[in-house]
N, C-alpha and C positions, 0 to 999 in steps of 0.2 A: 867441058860442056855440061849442060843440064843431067839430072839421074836420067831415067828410064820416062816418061813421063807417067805422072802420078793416075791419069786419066785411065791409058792402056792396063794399066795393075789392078786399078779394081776394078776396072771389066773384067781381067782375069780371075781374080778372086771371086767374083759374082759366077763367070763360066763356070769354074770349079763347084762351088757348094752345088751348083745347077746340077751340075755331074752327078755329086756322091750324094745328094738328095735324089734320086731319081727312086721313083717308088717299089720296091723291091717284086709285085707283086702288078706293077702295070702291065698293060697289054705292048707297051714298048722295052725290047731289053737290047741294051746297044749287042753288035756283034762283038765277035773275041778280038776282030781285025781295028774297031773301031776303040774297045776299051784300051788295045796297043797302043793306037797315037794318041789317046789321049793321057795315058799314063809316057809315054817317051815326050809330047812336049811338054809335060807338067815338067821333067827331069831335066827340060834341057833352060823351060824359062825359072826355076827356081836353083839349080846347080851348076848350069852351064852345060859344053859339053862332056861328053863322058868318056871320066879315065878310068872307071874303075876297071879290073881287068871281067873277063868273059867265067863267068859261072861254068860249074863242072858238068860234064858229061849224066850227071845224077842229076839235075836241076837242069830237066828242060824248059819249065815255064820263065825261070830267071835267064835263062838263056833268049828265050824268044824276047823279053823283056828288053834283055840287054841290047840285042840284036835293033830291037827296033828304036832305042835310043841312038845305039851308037852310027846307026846309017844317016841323025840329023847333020853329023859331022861337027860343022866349027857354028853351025845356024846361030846369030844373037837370042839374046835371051825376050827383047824386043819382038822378034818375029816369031819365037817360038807361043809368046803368049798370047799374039794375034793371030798364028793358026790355030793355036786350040780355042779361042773365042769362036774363031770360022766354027771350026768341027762342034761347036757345042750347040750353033747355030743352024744347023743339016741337023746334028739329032732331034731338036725343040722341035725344026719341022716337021722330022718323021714321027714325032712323042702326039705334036697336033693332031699328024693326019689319022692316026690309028685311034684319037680316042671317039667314042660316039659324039654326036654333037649335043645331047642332052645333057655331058657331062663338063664342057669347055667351058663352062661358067664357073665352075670349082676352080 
C-alpha cells in the first residue's frame, strides 16, 4: 500500500511547529496534562510504539512521560498524528479565546 499519506504528515508537522511556537509569555499555556499527550503522540507518530523500558524511580517526569506514551499501546503512527493535529486544534481554540480581540489580527 501507499506510505502514510503525505497530506496527514504535514498537517502534523505544521501541528507541531504550532506547538513549540507557542509564545512562551502568552496569556495561554497548555496544561501539564495537555503538554503529556502532545509529547506521547509526537512518540508514538514519529517512533511507533513504545519499547523503551520505564525510567527510574529517580526520574519522575520521564516516568510520567513514559507512562503516558506507553498507555497509546500498538495506536498507528497514522492515528497518532491525527490526534495530535485534533489536540493542537482544542489548544488554537482555547490560544483564541483567551487572547483580547484587539490583538487577533497579529
Amino acid at each position: 500500500s501507499m506510505s502514510p499519506e503525505p497530506d496527514c504528515q504535514k498537517q502534523f508537522q505544521a501541528a507541531v511547529s504550532v506547538i513549540q511556537n507557542l509564545p512562551k509569555n502568552g496569556s495561554y499555556r497548555p496544561s501539564y496534562e495537555e503538554m503529556l499527550r502532545f509529547y506521547s503522540y509526537y512518540k508514538q507518530a514519529t517512533m511507533g510504539p513504545c519499547l523503551v523500558p520505564r525510567p527510574g524511580f529517580w526520574d519522575p517526569i520521564g516516568r510520567y512521560k513514559w507512562d503516558a506514551w506507553n498507555s497509546l499501546g500498538k495506536m498507528s503512527r497514522e492515528e497518532a498524528m491525527s490526534a495530535y493535529i485534533t489536540e493542537m486544534k482544542l489548544v488554537a481554540q482555547k490560544v483564541i479565546d483567551t487572547v483580547p480581540l484587539g490583538e487577533v489580527a497579529e
